[in-house]
N, C-alpha and C positions, 0 to 999 in steps of 0.2 A: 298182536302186541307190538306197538313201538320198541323201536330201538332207543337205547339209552345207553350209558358208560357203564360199563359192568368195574373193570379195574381198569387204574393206569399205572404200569410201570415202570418205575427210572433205572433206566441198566448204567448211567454215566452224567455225571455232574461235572463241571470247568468253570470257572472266571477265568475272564481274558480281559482285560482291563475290567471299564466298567458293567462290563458283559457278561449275563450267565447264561451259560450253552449248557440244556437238559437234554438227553435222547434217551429214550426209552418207545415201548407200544402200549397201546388203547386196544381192550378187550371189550366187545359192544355185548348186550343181551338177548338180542336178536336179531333173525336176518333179515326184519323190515326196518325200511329207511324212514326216519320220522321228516316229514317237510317242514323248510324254515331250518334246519338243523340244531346241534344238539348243544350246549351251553358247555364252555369249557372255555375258564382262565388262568393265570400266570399259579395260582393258589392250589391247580389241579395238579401241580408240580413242584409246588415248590418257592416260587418266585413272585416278584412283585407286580409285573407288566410281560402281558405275551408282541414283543417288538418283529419278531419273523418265525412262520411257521412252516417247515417242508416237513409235508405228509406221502408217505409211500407206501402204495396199495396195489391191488389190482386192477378188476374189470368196473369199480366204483373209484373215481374217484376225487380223491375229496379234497378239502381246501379250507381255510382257517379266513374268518366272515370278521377282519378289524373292529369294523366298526360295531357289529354286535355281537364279537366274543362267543362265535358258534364255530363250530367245525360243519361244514355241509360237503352237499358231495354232489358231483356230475356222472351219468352212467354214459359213458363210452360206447358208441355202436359198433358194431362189426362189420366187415367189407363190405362196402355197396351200401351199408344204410350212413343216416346219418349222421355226423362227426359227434353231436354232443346231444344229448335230451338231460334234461333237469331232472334230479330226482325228486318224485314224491311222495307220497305216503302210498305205499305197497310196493314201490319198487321194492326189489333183492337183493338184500348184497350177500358176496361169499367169503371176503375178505375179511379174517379174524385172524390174529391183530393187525393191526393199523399199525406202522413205523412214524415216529415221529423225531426233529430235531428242532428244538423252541432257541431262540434267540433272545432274553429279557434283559431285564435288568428288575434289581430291588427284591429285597428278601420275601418270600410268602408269609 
């Protein structure tokens, strides 16, 4: 089974100027990684436009895809191997929840 969004949670909302800062985490459905990554915009939270996204995880990890509005993710090797390999459909991840702090502007 692919992985998809199970829930996402907002623990904290701010405007700073024209600026909304949401943090919360992302609960996935399973611990396979879908390739191409998974679709997640400003609306998944809240807000109008996702303008900067710091995601923090584990032994996956992941990263926020602008131009097509995906969250994807790189699996990380361990000593001696090599520094990044792409994830794709059956890598594992272990990482439930995913941290997140979005950057927008404009109401959802």
């Amino acid at each position: 089974m692919a992985t998809a969004i199970n829930t996402v949670t907002v623990t904290s909302r701010t405007v700073f100027g024209n600026k909304r800062i949401v943090v919360g985490y992302i609960n996935f459905t399973s611990s396979t990684w879908t390739a191409g990554g998974l679709s997640f915009t400003g609306a998944n939270v809240g807000i109008g436009s996702i303008g900067y996204m710091i995601i923090a995880s584990g032994d996956l990890q992941y990263f926020y895809d602008y131009t097509n509005e995906k969250i994807d993710g790189v699996l990380c090797g361990t000593a001696g191997q090599d520094k990044v390999q792409v994830a794709a459909d059956g890598a594992t991840t272990t990482t439930n929840p995913v941290y997140f702090m979005i950057i927008g502007k404009g109401k959802g």
